[in-house]
N, C-alpha and C positions, 0 to 999 in steps of 0.2 A: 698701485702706482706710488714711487716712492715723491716725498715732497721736494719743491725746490729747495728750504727751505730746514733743515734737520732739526726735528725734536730730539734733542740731546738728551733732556731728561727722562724721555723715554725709553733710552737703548739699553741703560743699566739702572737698576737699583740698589740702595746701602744694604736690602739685604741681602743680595746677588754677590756684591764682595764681600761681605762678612763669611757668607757660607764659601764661597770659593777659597778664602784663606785658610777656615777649617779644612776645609777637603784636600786643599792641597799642602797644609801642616806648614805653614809659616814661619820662620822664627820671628821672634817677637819686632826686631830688626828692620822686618821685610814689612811686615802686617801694619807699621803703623805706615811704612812708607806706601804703602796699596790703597790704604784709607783715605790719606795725604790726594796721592794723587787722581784718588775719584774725584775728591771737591775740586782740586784743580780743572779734572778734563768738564765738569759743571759751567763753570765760573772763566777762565781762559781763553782769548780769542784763539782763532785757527792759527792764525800769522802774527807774532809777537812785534815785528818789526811792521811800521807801517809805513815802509816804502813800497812794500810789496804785497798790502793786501789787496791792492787791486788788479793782482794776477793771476792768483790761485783760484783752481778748478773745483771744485769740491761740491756742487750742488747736484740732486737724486741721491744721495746718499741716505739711507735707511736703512738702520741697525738694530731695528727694535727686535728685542727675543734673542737678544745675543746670549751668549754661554761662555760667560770665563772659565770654566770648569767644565770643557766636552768630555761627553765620553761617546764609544763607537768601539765599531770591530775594528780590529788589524788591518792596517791594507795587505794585499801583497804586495814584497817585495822581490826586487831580482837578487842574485849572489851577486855579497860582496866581492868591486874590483879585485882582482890576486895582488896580495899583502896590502888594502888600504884601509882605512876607517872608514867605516861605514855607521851614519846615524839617521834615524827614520823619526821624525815629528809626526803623528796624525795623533786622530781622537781619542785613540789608545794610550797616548803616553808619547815615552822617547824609548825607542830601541838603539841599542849600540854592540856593535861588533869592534873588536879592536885586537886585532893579530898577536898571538901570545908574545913574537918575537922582538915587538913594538914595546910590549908589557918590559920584556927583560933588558930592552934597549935603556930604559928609564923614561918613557913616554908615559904620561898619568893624565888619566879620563879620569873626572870626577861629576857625576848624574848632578841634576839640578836636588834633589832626595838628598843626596850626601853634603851637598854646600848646606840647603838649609839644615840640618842635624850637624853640620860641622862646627868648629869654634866661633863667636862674633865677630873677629877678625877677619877670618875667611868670608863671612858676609857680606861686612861692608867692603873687600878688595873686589869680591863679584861685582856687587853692585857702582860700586867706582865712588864708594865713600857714601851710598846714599843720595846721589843727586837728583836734584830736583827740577820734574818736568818743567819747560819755561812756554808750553803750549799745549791746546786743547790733543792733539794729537800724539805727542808725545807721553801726555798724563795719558789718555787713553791705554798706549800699549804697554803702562806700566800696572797700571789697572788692574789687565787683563794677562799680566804675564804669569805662565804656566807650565814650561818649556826650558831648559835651559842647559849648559854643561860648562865645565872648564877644560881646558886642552892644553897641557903644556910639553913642550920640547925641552928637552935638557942641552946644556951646553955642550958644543963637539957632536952631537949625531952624525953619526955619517952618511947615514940613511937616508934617503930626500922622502918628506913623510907625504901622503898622497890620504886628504880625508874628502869623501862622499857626504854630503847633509844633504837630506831630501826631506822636503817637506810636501804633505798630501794633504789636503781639504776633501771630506767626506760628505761631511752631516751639514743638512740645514742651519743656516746661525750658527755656524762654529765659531769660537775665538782663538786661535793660534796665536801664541804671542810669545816666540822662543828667543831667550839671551845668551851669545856665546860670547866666554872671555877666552882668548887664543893668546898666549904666552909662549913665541919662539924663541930658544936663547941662541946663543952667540955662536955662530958659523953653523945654524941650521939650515934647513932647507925643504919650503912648506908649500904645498897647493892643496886649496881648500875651494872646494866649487858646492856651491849651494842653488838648489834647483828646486824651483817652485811649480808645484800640479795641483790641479784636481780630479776628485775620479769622474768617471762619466758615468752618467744618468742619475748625479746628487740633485737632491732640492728643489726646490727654486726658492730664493731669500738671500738678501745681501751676506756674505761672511767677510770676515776680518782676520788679514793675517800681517802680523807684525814680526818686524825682524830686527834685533839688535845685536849687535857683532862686534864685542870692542879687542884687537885686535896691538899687543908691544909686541917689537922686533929686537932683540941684540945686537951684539956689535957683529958687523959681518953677515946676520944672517937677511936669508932671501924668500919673501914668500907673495903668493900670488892668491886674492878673491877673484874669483867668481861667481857671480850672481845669473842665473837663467830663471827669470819669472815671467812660469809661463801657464799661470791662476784661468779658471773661466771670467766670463765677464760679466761674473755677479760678484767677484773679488773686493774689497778695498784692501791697501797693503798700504803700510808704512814702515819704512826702514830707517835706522840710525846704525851708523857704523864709523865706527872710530879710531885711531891706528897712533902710537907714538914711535920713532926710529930712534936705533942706535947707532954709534960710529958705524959708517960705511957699508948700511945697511940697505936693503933694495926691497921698494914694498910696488907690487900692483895692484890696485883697484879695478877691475872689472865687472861690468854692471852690463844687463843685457833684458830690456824690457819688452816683449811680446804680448803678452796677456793682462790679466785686469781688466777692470773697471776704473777706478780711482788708485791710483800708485803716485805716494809721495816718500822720495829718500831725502837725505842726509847726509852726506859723508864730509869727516872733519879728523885732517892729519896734519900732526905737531912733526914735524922736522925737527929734530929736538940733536941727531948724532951729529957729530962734523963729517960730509962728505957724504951723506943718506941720500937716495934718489928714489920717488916716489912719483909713480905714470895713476891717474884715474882718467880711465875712458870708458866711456858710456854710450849707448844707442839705445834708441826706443823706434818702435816701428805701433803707429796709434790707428786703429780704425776706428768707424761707427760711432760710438757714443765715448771710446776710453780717454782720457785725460792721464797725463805722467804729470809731478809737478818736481825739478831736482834742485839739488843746492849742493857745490861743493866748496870744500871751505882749505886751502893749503896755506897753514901758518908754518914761516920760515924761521927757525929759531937759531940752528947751529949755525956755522961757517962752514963755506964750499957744498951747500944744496942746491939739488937739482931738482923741481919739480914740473910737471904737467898735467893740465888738464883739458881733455878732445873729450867732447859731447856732441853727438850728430843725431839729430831725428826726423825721422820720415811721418807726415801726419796726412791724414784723408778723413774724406766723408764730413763730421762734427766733430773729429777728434782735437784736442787740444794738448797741448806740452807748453811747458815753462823750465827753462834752465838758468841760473843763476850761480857766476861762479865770483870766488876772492879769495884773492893772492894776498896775504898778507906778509909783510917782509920783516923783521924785527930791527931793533934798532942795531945792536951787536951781530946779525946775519952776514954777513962780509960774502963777496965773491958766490951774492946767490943767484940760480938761474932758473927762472920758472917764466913757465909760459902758459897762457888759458886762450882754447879757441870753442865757442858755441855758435853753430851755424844749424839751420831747420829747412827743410824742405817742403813744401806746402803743395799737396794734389791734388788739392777741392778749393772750391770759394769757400766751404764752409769750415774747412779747416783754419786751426792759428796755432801761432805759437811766440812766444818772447824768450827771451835771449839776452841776460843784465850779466854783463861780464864786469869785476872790480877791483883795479888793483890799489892796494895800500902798500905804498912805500916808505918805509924810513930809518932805508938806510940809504949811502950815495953809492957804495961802492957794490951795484947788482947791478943787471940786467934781467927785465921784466917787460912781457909784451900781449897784449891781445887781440883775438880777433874774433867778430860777429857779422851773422849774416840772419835772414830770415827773408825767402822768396820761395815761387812756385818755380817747378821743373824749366828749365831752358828750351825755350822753341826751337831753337836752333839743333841742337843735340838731338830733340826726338825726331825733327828734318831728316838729320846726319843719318838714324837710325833709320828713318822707315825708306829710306833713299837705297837702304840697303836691305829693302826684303820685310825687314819689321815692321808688324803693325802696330801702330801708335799706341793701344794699352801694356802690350809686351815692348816697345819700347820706354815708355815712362817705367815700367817695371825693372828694367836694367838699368836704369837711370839710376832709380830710387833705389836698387841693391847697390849699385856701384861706389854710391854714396857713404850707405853705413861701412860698407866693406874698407872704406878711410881709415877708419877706425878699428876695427877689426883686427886689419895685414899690420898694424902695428902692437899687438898684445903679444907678449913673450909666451905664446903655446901657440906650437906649429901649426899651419892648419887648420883656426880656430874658425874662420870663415866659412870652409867649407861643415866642418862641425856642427856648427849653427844653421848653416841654411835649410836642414828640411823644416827646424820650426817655423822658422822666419818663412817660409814658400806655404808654410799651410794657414798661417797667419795672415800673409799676404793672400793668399784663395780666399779667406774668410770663414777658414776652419778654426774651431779649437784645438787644442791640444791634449787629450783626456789621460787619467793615469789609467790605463786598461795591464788586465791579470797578465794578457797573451803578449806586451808589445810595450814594454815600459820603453817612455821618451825618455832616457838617460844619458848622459854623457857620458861616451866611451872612454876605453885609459887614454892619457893625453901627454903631450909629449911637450917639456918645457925649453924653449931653443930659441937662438935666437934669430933674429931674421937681417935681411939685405939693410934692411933703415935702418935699423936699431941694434948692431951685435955684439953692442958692450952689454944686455941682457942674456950674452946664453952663457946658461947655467957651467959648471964643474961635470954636472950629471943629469940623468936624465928626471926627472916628477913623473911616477905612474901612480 
């Protein structure tokens, strides 16, 4: 039984990362920044800010016997979507498929192997100069980082590039801790979907899988995350993802939380182009024991920005969420327009969730607005429903889909609701989602378009 309480000093040892850096060939670079951020993840509260350590979920968490250095078989995989990048994180390593045609386009993949053997330069632009974790959790996944690529798109592609990352948890105590830097240049055009599993009938013992995604746009171009993390719930995850734009540039955030145990993101976009429009929308659906905790962070920098941030979550049983968003407007931002709405659905007494929306304005000439909510399903509505045939748990159940579905019907891929709903309906059953040999849960080729609300988003072309 894990403690309420976490023995930190128990999960890793100095000579657990010493040996993981030999193993995993360091440059000199990385190795002292690994060592760095072990004392930090020691010494470091969970929540740096203390407006808000008194909302974060984080207790059962036990990580002892963890492995910065897994190893394991191969999982299987399915075949690569036709023409996409395809990348596989487990215990094996990182595998990578990248279509020759891709190669002769001027499209470069470079393995997490080749950044560190590459020049210092190229290190610290991976690493974003070196930077230094500012919490217990953050040092953790830098710790433990073992995973990694770079991806870049050349300016003019014609091609809308379609890249697959899949990540599989196998082994007992694993530590998954992959860094992607995504560099699209100027009138590209990128969907990047990142899917979290594990296999069925691993372990049992907490595992850790971290994810950092730092993610420049160019002038013009357009690219879309998505996240589907859909971990056992002996998981803990932590995500940091980051994004700067360029003139006239279109970035989505997509975030899609089912699984876990303990899942805490991150995400923090510099509006930096004139004229850049950046959507993060998020859902979590929490049963039983899981806890989400998110933060997103839109700093408005250029002139004539547009951004938003929609976060909806469904929670039951004990589960908990906390969403926390800020709008930050710069002083020279002129003519910006952003909006943050966090609203939570609540289907148990024993459920909670908080909802800290923030906006920092200073400049005068924007429009900036928010809204929050945090209540259990409407009486009325499941009335409505059962009035018409439904019975009261399959009515809350439509309620409760109806809800993330807000969310959803507004993401620039067609169809995304339906897409997602078997996981989300076996999540809702109370199933997991396992990575099986026969019946891999992938997301099929997807189609980028825009829809009825929103169709200043549809593409030139189609993202498969």
């Amino acid at each position: 039984m894990a403690s309420p309480t976490p023995k930190y000093d128990e999960w890793l040892s100095a000579g657990q990362v010493q040996s993981a850096s030999r193993e995993l060939h360091d440059p000199p670079a990385f190795s002292a920044l690994r060592e760095d951020s072990f004392q930090r993840f020691l010494r470091l509260p969970l929540e740096p800010d203390p407006l808000y350590r008194g909302y974060g979920y984080f207790s059962n968490v036990d990580l002892r016997g963890l492995e910065p250095a897994p190893h394991g078989s191969p999982v299987p995989i399915p075949r690569p979507l036709p023409g996409a990048i395809q990348l596989v994180h487990d215990a094996s390593g990182t595998r990578a498929h990248v279509p020759e045609h891709l190669r002769q386009a001027g499209v470069r993949f470079t393995s997490l192997e080749e950044v560190w053997s590459g020049p210092e330069a190229d290190v610290h632009r991976f690493l974003r100069g070196g930077e230094e974790p500012t919490d217990r959790l953050s040092a953790l996944a830098t710790t433990v980082l073992n995973r990694g690529y770079v991806l870049e798109l050349p300016d003019q592609l014609r091609e809308p590039v379609r890249v697959q990352d899949l990540a599989v948890l196998s082994t007992a105590h694993e530590a998954l801790s992959v860094r992607r830097s995504v560099r699209a240049g100027a009138s590209t055009q990128l969907l990047l979907t990142e899917e979290v599993f594990s296999m069925a009938g691993a372990a049992n013992g907490q595992r850790l899988y971290a994810s950092s995604t730092d993610v420049d746009l160019g002038e013009r171009a357009k690219a879309i995350v998505l996240t589907v993390h859909a971990p056992d719930l002996r998981t803990v995850s932590l995500y940091r993802r980051t994004a700067t734009t360029g003139a006239a540039s279109r970035l989505a955030w997509l975030w899609n939380g089912l699984g876990g145990f303990r899942t805490r993101s991150r995400n923090r976009t510099d509006l930096l182009g004139s004229g850049s429009i950046v959507d993060d929308l998020q859902t979590f659906f929490g049963a039983q024991q899981q806890s989400f905790d998110s933060s997103v962070d839109l700093t408005h920098v250029g002139t004539d920005t547009h951004g938003q941030s929609i976060t909806r979550g469904v929670f039951r049983d004990e589960a908990r969420g906390m969403s926390r968003g800020l709008v930050r407007i710069q002083h020279e931002a002129r003519k910006t327009i952003s909006f943050i709405s966090e609203h939570a659905m609540l289907l148990s007494k024993g459920a909670r969730s908080d909802t800290i929306p923030i906006l920092e304005i200073l400049c005068r000439d924007v429009k900036a607005t928010h809204s929050t909510s945090v209540a259990p399903v409407d009486p009325e509505k499941v009335f409505y429903l059962e009035s018409r045939g439904m019975s009261t748990s399959d009515a809350i159940r439509a309620i409760g889909e109806g809800f993330l579905s807000y969310v959803l019907e507004r993401a620039p891929i067609a169809g995304l609701r339906d897409t997602l709903y078997p996981t989300l309906a076996a999540r809702w059953d109370g199933r997991e989602i396992p990575w099986r040999s026969e019946q891999f849960p992938i997301l099929p080729e997807l189609e980028v378009a825009g829809t009825e609300l929103s169709p200043e988003w549809r593409f030139d072309a189609k993202l498969r």
